[in-house]
C-alpha positions as CSV (number, residue, x, y, z in Angstrom):
1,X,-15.2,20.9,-0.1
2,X,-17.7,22.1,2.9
3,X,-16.0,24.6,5.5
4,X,-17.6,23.2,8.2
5,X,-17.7,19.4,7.2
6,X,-15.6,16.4,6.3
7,X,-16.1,14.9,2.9
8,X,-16.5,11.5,4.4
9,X,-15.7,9.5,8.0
10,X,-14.3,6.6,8.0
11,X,-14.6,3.9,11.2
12,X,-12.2,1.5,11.5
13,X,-10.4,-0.6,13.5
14,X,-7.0,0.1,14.6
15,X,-4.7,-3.0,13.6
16,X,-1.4,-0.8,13.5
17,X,0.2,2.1,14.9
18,X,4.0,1.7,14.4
19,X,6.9,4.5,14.0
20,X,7.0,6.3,11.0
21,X,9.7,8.7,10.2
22,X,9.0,11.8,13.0
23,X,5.4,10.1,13.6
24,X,3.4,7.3,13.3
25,X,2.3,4.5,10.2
26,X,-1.6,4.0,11.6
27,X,-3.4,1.4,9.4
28,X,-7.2,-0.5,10.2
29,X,-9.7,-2.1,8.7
30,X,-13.6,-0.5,8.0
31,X,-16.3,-1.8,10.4
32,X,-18.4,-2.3,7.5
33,X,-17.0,-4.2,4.9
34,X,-13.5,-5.4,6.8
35,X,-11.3,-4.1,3.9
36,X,-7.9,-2.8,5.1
37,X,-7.8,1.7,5.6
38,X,-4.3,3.5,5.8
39,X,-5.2,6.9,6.7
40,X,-2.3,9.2,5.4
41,X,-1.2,12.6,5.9
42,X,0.2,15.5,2.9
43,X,3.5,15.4,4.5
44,X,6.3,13.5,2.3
45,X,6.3,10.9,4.0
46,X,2.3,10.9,4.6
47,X,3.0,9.8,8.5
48,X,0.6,10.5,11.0
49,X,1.8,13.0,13.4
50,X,0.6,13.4,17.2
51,X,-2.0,15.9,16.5
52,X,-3.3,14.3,13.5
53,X,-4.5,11.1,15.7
54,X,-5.8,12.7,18.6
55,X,-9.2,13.1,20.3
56,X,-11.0,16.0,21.3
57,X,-10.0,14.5,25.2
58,X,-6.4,15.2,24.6
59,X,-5.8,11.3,24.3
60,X,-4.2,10.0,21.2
61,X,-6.0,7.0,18.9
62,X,-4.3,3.4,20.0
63,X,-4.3,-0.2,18.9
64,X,-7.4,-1.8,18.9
65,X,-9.2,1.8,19.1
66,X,-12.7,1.7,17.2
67,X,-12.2,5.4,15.2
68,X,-14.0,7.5,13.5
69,X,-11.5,9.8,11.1
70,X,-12.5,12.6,8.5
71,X,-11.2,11.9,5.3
72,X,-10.9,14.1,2.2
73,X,-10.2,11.3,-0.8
74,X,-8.6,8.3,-1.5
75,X,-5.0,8.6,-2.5
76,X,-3.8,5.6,-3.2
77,X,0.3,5.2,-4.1
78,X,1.3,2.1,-6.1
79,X,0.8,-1.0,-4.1
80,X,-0.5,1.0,-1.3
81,X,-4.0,1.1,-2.4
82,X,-5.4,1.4,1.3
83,X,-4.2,4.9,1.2
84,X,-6.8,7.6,2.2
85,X,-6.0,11.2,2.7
86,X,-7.1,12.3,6.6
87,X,-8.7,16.0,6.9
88,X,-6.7,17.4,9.6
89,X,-9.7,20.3,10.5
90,X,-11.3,17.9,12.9
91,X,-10.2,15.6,15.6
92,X,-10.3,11.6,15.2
93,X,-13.1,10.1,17.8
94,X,-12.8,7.2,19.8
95,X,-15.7,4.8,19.5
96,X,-14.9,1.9,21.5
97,X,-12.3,-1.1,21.5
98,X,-11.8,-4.3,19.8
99,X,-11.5,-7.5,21.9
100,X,-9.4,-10.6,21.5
101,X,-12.3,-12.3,19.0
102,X,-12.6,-9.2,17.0
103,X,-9.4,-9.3,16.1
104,X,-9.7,-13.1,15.1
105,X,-12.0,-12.1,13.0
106,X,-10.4,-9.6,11.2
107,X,-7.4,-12.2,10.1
108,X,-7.0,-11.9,7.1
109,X,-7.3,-15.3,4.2
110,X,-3.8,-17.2,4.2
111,X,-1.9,-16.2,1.4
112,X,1.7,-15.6,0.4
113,X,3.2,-12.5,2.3
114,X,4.0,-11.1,-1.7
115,X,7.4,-12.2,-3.4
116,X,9.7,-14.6,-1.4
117,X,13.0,-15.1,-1.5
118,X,14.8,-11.4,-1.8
119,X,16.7,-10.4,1.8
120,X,19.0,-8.1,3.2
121,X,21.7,-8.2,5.8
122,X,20.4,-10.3,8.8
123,X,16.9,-10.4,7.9
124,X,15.2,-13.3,5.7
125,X,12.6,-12.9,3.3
126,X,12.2,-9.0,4.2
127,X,12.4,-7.4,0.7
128,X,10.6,-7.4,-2.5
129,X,12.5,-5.8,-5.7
130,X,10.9,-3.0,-7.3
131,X,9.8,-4.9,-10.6
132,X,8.1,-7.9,-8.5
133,X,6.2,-5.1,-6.5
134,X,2.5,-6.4,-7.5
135,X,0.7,-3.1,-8.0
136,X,-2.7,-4.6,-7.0
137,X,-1.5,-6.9,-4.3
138,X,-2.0,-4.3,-1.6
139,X,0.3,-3.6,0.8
140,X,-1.2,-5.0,4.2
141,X,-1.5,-8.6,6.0
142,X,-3.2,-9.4,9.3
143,X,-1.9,-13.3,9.9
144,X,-2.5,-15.2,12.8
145,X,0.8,-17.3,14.4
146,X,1.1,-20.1,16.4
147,X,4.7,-18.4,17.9
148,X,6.6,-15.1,17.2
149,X,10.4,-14.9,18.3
150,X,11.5,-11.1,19.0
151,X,15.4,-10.8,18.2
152,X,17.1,-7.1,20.1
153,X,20.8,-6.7,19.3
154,X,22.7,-4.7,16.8
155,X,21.8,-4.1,13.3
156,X,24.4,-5.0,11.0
157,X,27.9,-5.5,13.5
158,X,29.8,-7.2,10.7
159,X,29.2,-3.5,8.9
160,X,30.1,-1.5,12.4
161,X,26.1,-0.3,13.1
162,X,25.9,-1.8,16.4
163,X,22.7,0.2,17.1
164,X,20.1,-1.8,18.6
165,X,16.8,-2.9,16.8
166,X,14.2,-5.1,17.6
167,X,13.4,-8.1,14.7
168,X,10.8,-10.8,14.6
169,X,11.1,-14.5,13.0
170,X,8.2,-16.3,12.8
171,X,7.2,-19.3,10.1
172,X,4.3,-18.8,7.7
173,X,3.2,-20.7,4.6
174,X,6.2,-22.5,4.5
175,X,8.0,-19.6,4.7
176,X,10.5,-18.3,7.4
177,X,10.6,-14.7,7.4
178,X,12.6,-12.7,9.8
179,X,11.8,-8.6,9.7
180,X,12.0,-5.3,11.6
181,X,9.8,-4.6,13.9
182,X,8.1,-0.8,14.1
183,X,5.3,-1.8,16.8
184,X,7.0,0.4,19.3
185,X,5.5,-0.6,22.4
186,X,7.1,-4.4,21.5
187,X,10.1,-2.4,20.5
188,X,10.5,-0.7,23.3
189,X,10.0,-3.3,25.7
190,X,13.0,-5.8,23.9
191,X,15.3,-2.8,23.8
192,X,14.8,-2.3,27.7
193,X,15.5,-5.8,28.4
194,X,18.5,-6.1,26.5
195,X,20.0,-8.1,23.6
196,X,18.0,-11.8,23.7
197,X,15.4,-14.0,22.1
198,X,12.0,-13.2,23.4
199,X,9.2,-15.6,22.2
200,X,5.7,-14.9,22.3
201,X,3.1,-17.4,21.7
202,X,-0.5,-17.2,19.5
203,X,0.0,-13.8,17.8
204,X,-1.8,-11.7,15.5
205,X,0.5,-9.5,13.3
206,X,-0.4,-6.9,11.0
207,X,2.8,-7.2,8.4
208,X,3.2,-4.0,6.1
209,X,5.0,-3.5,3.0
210,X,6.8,-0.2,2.8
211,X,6.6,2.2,0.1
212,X,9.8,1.3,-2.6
213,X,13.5,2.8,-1.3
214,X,16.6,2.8,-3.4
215,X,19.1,2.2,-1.8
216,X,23.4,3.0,-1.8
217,X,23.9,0.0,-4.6
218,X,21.1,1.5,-6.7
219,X,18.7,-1.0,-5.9
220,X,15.2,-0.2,-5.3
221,X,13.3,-2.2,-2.9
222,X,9.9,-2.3,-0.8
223,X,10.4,-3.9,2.8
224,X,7.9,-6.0,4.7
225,X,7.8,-4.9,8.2
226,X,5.9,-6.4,11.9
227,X,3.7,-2.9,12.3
228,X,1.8,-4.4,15.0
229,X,2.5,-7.3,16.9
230,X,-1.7,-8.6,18.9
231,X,-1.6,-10.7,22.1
232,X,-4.9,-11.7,23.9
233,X,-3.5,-10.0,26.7
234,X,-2.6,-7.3,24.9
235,X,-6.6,-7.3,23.5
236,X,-7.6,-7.0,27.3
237,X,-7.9,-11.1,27.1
C-alpha cells in the first residue's frame, strides 16, 4: 500500500450514524451504483470513533453528509457484507448533502426485514437466531413508513432494569416490528422528554442487523435495530 495514498475512496451517502459501543455504527450507500457501504474500523468492535469520521475543518461526518472516505479493502463479516475497512491516515471529506428526494430515492425494494417471528423481552420481531442468519442477505434496510411510534421508558422492569431506552414500532409488510433505537439524536430527544409515545409521521429508516451475540441462556442471536430514523424536516424539507 502507497505511503502517501489511499488504496481507494469511497463517496457515499450517509443513511446512518447511530451509537456503537464507545463510538459510532456509520453506514451509506455509494453515489454510483446505490449499493449499501459500512465503513469499519480494526478495533473489536469495528466502530467508528470521533476522529475516524472527521473533516480536515474539525467538524465530524453527519446524516445525510455526501463523503468521501479512504478505504483500504473490503472486509466483509458474515451477513455484513457492506463491510469495508476505512484508512485512518487521512481525514473523511464532506462533499455536499442529500435532500428530502435523494433520500426517496435511495429506499430500498420492499422486502422482508430477514426472519420474522424470533423476539426478546418487550420488543417484537427484533431477533434473528444464529442458524436463520442468511449469510448473503446483507445486513442493511432503508424502508420508507407511513408512521413510526417512539416508545422511552425502562427496559425490562419486570426484570428490575428500569434504565431508560428509546424503542420504535412501526408496521411493515404485514409485519409489526418493535426495536431499539441507536439514532442518538431521536434517542436523545425521547429520553429528554420523558417516558411516552411519540409518533412521527412519513419516515425513512435505515434498519440494521447487528453482528450475532450469545447471550446468558446460550443463545446466539443477531438483533435488528432503527440506526437512523429520516424526516423531511430532518432532510432540510
Amino acid at each position: 500500500m502507497s505511503s502517501d495514498a489511499p488504496n481507494s475512496i469511497e463517496t457515499i451517502v450517509c443513511l446512518a450514524n447511530s451509537r456503537k459501543i464507545s463510538g459510532r455504527c456509520v453506514a451509506g450507500k455509494r453515489t454510483g451504483d446505490n449499493s449499501w457501504f459500512r465503513p469499519i474500523s480494526n478495533r473489536a468492535g469495528h466502530e467508528i470513533s470521533e476522529l475516524d469520521r472527521r473533516y480536515s475543518d474539525g467538524k465530524t461526518a453527519q446524516l445525510l453528509d455526501v463523503i468521501e472516505i479512504p478505504c483500504i479493502e473490503e472486509r466483509p463479516h458474515g451477513h455484513q457484507s457492506e463491510n469495508v475497512l476505512i484508512d485512518d491516515r487521512f481525514y473523511w471529506e464532506k462533499k455536499g448533502n442529500a435532500s428530502w428526494d435523494d433520500v426517496l430515492e435511495l429506499v430500498d425494494p420492499a422486502a422482508d426485514l430477514w426472519a420474522s417471528g424470533f423476539s426478546a423481552y418487550y420488543n417484537r420481531n427484533n431477533r434473528v437466531p444464529d442458524g436463520l442468519i442468511d449469510e448473503d442477505g446483507g445486513s442493511l434496510r432503508l424502508i420508507e413508513l407511513d408512521e413510526m411510534v417512539l416508545h422511552a421508558g425502562p427496559k425490562a422492569p419486570d426484570f428490575g432494569d428500569m434504565k431508560p431506552i428509546v424503542r420504535a414500532s412501526f408496521n411493515y409488510r404485514g409485519q409489526h416490528y418493535k426495536l431499539d433505537v441507536t439514532d442518538p439524536e431521536y434517542e436523545r430527544a425521547c429520553l429528554e422528554k420523558g417516558a411516552g409515545e411519540y409518533r412521527i409521521p412519513s419516515v425513512v429508516a435505515c434498519i440494521s442487523l447487528s453482528e450475532p451475540h450469545t447471550n446468558q441462556n446460550g443463545e446466539t442471536f443477531a438483533y435488528k435495530l432503527v440506526a437512523s430514523i429520516i424526516t423531511r424536516e430532518r432532510a432540510g424539507g
